[in-house]
Structures are given as structure tokens and as C-alpha cells.
N, CA and C atoms as a LAMMPS dump frame, in Angstrom:
ITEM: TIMESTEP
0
ITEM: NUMBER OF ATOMS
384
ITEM: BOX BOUNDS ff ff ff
-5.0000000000000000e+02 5.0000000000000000e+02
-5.0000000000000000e+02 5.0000000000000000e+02
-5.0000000000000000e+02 5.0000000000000000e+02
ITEM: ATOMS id mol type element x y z
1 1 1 N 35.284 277.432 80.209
2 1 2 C 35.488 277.477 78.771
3 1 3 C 34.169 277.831 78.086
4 2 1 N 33.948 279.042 76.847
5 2 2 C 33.006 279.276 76.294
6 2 3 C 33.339 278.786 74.954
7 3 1 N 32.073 278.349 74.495
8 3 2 C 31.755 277.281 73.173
9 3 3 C 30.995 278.399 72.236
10 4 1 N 31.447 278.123 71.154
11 4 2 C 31.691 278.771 70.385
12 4 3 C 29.742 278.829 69.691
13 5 1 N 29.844 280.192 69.179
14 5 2 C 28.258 280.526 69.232
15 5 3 C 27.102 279.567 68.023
16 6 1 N 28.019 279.253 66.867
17 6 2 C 27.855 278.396 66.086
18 6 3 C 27.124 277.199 66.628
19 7 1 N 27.635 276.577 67.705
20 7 2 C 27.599 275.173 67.992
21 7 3 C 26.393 275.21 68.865
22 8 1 N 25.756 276.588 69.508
23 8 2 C 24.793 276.474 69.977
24 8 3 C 23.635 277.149 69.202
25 9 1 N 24.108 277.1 68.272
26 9 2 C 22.521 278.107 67.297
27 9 3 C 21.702 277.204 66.859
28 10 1 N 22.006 275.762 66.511
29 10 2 C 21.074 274.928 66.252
30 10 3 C 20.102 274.63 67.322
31 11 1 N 20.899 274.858 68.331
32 11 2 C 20.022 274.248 69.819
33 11 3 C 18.924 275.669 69.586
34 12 1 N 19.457 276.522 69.249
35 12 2 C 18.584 278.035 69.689
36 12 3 C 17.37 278.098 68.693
37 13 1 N 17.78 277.653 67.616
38 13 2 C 16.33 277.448 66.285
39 13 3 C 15.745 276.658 66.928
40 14 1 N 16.072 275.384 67.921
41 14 2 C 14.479 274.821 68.319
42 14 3 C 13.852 275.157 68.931
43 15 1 N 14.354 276.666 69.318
44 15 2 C 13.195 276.832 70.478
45 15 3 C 12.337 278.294 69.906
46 16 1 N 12.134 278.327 68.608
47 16 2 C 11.806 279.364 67.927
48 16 3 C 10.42 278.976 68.288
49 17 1 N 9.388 280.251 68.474
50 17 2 C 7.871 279.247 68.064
51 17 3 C 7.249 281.299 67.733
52 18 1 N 7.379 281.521 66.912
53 18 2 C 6.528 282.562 66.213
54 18 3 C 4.821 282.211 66.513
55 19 1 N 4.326 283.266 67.012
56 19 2 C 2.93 282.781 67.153
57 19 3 C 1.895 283.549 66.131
58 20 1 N 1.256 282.92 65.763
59 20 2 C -0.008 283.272 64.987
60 20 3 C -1.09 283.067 65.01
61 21 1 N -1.901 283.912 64.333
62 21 2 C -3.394 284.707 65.132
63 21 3 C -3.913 282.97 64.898
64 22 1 N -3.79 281.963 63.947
65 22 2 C -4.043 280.515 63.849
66 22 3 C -3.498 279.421 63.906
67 23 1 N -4.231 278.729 63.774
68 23 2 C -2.641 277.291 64.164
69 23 3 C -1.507 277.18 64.815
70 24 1 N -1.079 276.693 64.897
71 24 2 C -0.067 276.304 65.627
72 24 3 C 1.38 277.525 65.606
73 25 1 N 1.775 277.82 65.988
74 25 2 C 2.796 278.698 66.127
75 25 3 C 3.957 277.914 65.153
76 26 1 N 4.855 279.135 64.508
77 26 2 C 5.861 278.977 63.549
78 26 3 C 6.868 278.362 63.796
79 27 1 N 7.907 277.12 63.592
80 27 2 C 8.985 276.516 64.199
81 27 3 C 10.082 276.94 63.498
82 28 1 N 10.219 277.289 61.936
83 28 2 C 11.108 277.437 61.484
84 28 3 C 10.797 279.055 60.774
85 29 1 N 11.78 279.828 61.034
86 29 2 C 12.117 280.832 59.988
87 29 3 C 12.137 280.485 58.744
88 30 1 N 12.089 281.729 57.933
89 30 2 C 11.819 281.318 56.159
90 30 3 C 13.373 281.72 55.78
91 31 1 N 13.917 282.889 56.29
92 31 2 C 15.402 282.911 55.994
93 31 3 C 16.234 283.392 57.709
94 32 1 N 17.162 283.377 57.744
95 32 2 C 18.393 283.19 58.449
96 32 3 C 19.776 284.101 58.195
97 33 1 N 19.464 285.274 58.804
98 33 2 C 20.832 286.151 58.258
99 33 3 C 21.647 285.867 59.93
100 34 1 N 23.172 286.623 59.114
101 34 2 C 23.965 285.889 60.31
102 34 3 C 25.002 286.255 59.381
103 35 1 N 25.932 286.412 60.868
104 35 2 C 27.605 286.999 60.246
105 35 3 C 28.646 286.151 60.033
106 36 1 N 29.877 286.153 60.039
107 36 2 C 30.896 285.318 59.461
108 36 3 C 31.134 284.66 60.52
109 37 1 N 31.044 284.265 61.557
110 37 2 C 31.405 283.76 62.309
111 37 3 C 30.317 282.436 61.959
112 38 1 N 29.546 282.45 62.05
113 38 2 C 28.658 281.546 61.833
114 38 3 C 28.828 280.268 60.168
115 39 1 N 29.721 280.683 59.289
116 39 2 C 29.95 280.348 58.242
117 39 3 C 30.893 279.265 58.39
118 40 1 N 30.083 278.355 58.695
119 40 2 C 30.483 276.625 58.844
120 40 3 C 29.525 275.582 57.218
121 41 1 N 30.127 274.751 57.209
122 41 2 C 29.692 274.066 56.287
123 41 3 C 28.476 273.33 56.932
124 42 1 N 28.953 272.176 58.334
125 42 2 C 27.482 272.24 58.992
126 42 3 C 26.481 272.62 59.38
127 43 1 N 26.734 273.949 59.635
128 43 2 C 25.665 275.431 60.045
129 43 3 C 24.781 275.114 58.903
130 44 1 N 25.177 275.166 57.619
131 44 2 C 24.476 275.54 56.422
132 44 3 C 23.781 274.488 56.257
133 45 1 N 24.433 273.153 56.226
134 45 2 C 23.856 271.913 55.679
135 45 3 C 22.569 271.424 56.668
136 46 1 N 22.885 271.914 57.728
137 46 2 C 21.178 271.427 59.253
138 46 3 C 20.648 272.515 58.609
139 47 1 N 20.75 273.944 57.946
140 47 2 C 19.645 274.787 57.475
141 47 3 C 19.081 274.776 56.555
142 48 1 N 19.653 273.643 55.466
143 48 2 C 19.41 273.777 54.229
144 48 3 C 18.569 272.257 54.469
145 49 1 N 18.678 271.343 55.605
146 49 2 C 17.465 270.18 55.857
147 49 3 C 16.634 270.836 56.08
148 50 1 N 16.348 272.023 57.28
149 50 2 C 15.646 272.243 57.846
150 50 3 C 14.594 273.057 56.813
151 51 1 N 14.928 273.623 55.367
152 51 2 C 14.568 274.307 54.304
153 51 3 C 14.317 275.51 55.078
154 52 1 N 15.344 276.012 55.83
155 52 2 C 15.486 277.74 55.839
156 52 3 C 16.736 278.032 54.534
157 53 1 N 16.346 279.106 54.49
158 53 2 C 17.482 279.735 53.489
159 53 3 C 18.124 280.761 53.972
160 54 1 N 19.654 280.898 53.849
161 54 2 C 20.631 281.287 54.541
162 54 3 C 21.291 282.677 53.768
163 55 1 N 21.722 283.337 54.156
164 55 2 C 22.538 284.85 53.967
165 55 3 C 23.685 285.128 54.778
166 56 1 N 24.758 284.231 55.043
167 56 2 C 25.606 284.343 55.92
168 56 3 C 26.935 284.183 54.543
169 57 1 N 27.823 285.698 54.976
170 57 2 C 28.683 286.214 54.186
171 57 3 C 30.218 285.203 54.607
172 58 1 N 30.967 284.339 53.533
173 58 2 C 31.734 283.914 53.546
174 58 3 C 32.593 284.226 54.805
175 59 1 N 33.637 283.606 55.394
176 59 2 C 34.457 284.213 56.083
177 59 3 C 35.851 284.667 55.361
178 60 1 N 36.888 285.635 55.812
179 60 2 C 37.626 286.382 55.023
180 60 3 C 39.138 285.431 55.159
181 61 1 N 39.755 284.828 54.101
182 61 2 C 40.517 283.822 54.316
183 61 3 C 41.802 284.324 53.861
184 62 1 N 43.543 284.171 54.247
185 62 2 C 44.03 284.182 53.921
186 62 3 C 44.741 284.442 52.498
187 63 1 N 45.081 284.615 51.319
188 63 2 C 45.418 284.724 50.427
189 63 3 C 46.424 283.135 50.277
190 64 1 N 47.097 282.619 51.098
191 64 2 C 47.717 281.781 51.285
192 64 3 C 46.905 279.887 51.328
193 65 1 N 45.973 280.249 51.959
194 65 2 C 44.65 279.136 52.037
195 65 3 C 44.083 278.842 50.849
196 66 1 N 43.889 277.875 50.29
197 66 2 C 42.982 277.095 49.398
198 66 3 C 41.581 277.588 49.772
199 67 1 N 40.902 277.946 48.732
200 67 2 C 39.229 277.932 48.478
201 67 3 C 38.495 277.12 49.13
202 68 1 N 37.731 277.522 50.1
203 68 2 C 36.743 276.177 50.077
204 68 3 C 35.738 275.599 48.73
205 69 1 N 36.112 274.458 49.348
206 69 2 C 35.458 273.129 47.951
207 69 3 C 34.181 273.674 48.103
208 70 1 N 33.529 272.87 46.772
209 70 2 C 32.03 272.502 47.473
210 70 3 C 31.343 273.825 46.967
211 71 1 N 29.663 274.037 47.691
212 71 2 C 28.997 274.385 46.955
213 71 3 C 29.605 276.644 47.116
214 72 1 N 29.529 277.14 46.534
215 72 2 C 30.138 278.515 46.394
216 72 3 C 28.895 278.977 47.201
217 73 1 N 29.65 279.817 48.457
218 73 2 C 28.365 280.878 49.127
219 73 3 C 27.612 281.656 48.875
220 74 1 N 26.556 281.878 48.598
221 74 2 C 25.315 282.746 47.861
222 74 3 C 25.124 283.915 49.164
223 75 1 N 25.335 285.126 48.98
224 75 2 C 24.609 285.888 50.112
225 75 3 C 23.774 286.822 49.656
226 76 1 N 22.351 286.985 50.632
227 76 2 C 21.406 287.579 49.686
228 76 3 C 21.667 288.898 49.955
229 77 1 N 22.124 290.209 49.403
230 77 2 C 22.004 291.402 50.033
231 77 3 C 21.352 291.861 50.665
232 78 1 N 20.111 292.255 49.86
233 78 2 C 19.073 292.979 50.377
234 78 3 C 18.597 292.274 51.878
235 79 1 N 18.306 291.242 51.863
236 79 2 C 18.121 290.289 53.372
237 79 3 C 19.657 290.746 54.193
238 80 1 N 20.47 290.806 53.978
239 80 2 C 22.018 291.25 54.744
240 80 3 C 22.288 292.5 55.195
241 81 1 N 21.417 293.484 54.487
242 81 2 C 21.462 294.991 54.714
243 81 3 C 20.766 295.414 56.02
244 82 1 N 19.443 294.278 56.562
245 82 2 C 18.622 294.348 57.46
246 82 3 C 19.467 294.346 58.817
247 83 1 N 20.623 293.398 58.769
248 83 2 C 21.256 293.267 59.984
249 83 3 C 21.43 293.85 60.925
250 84 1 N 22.029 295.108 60.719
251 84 2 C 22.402 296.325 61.395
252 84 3 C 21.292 296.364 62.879
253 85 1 N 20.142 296.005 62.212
254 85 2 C 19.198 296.261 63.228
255 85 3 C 19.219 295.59 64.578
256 86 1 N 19.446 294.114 64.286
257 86 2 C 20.02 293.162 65.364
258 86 3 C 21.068 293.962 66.161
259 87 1 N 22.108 294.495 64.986
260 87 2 C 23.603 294.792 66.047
261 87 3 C 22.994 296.092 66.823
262 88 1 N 22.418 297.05 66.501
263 88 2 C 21.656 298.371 67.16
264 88 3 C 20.804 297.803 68.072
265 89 1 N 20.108 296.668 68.667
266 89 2 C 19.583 296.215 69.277
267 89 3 C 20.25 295.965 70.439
268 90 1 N 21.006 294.761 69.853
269 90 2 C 22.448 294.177 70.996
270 90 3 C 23.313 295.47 71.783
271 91 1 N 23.856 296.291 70.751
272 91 2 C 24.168 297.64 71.257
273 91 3 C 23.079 298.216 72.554
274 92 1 N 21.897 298.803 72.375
275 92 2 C 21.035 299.303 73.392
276 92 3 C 20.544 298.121 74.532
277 93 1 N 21.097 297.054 74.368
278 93 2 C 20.45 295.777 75.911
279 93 3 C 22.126 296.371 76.466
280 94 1 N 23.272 296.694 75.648
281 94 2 C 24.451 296.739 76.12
282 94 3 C 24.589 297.185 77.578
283 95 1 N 23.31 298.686 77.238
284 95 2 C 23.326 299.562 78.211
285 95 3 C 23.396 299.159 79.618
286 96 1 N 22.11 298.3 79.423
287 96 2 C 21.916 297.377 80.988
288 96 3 C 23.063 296.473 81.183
289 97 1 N 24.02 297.273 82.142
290 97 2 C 25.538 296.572 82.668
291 97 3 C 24.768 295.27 83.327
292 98 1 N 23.468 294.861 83.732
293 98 2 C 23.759 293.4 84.482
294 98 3 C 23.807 292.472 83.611
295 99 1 N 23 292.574 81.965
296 99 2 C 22.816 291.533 81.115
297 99 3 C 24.368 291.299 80.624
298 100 1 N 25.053 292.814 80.501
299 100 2 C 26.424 292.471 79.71
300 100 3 C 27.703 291.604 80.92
301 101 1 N 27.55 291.64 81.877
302 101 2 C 28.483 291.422 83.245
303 101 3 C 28.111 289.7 83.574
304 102 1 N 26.72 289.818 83.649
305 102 2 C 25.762 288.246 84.173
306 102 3 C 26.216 287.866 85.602
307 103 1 N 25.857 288.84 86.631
308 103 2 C 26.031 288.489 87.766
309 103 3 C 24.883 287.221 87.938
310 104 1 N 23.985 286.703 87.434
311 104 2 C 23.066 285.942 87.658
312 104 3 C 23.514 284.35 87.092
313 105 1 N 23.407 284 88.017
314 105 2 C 23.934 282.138 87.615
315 105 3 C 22.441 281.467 87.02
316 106 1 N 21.327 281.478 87.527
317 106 2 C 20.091 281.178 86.952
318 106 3 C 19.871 281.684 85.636
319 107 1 N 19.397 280.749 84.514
320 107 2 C 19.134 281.112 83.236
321 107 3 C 17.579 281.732 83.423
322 108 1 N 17.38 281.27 84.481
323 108 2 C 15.789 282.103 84.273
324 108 3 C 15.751 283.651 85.244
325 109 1 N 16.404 283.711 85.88
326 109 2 C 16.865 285.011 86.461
327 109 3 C 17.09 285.92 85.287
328 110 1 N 18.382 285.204 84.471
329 110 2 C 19.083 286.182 83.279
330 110 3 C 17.713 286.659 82.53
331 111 1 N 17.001 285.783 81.663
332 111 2 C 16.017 286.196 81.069
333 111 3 C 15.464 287.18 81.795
334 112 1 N 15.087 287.045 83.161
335 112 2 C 13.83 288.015 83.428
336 112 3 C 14.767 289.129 83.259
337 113 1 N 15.608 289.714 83.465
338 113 2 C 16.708 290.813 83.249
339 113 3 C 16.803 291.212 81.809
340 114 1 N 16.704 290.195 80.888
341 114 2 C 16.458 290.55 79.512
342 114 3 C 15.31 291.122 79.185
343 115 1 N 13.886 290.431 80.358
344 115 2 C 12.968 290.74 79.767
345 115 3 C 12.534 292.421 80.327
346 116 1 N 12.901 292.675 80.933
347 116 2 C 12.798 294.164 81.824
348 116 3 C 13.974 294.731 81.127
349 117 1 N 14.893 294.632 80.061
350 117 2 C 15.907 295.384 79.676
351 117 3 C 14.866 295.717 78.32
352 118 1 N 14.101 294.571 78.128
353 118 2 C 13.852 294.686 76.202
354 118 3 C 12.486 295.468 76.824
355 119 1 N 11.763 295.299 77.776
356 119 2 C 10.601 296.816 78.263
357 119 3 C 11.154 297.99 78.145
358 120 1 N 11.967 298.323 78.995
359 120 2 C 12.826 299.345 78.641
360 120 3 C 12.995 300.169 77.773
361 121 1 N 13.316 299.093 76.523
362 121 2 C 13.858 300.069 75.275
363 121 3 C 12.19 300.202 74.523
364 122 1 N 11.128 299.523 74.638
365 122 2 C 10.408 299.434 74.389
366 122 3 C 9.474 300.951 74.456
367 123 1 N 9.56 300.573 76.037
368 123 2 C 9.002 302.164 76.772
369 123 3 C 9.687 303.51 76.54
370 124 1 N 11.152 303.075 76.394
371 124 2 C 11.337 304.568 75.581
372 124 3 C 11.365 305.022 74.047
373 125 1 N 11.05 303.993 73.32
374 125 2 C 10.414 304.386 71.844
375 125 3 C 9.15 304.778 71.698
376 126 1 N 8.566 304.673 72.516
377 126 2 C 7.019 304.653 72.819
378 126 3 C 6.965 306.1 73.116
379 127 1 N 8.038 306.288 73.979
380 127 2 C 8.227 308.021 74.889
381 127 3 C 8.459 309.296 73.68
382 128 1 N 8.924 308.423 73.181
383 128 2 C 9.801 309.338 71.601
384 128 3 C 8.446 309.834 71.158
């Protein structure tokens, strides 16, 4: 059974650490874009402790369904327009059939496969 991507994104922000040329490396992002799937009321409320600020576009509801209560979803455009880039990303690791298939049971196997997929695209922008 696969669990739904939501429920593991909080686990995935703790392991953020942005590094900088001083101090201590970055733990939290300043904003958080992200698609409808992700548009939970808890999602928002651990981001809005955590004081990231969020851009995740309502999800598309029935005509038949009641409104959600509560506070009305704000999405920032201009921060939302950036996205594309993520999905054009995800698209080109696509290429490499082992990351999309996961013949690898080791999470640290998978990575190194990520990490020789994301050289890859690296080395051929470089080629360009």
C-alpha cells in the first residue's frame, strides 16, 4: 500500500538543510509551492507554525459539495507560475527508466541513482 504524498511531506521538510557560505545551514524554506493534491487543512496549519508561506491552489470540488469552512485559500501567482520547472525536472529524471521502475529496495542505492540521474542532466546543460 502507497501513502499518500501529503502525509509524507512534513517528514521531507525536516530534512531540508540549504547551505550557506555562513552559519548554520537553512531548515526552513521562506515559501512552499505545491499542487492540489497537497491542499489539506493540516498541510497548511504545520506550515503556517513552521512560518513558511504557502501557494498551494485549492482543490477542484464538486458543484454539489459545501465550501470549505475556515480560512479562504490565498494562492500567490507569480510564486505558482515557477512550478512548471519542478514538473520539467521530474519529466527529464523520467528518462532514467531505473529511478521511474525502482528496481532498488535500498533507499540509499535509489538516491545514488538519483544522484547520477541529476549529473546527467546537469552534464548535458553544460554540453548545450
Amino acid at each position: 500500500m502507497t501513502r499518500a504524498e501529503v502525509t509524507l511531506a512534513e517528514q521531507t521538510l525536516d530534512t531540508i538543510r540549504v547551505w550557506r557560505q555562513r552559519g548554520r545551514p537553512r531548515r526552513r524554506p521562506a515559501h512552499l509551492v505545491a499542487d492540489r493534491g497537497y491542499d489539506s487543512g493540516a498541510f497548511r496549519r504545520a506550515l503556517r507554525q513552521r512560518g513558511i508561506r504557502v501557494s498551494i491552489p485549492a482543490k477542484r470540488r464538486p458543484a454539489r459539495w459545501r465550501p470549505k469552512r475556515g480560512r479562504p485559500v490565498a494562492l500567490h501567482p507569480p510564486a505558482y507560475r515557477t512550478r512548471w520547472t519542478v514538473e520539467r525536472t521530474f519529466a527529464w529524471l523520467g528518462y532514467a527508466r531505473r529511478l521511474v521502475i525502482r528496481w532498488e529496495r535500498l533507499v540509499s542505492v535509489y538516491r545514488s541513482w538519483f544522484e547520477v540521474a541529476l549529473l546527467r542532466l546537469c552534464l548535458a546543460r553544460v554540453a548545450r
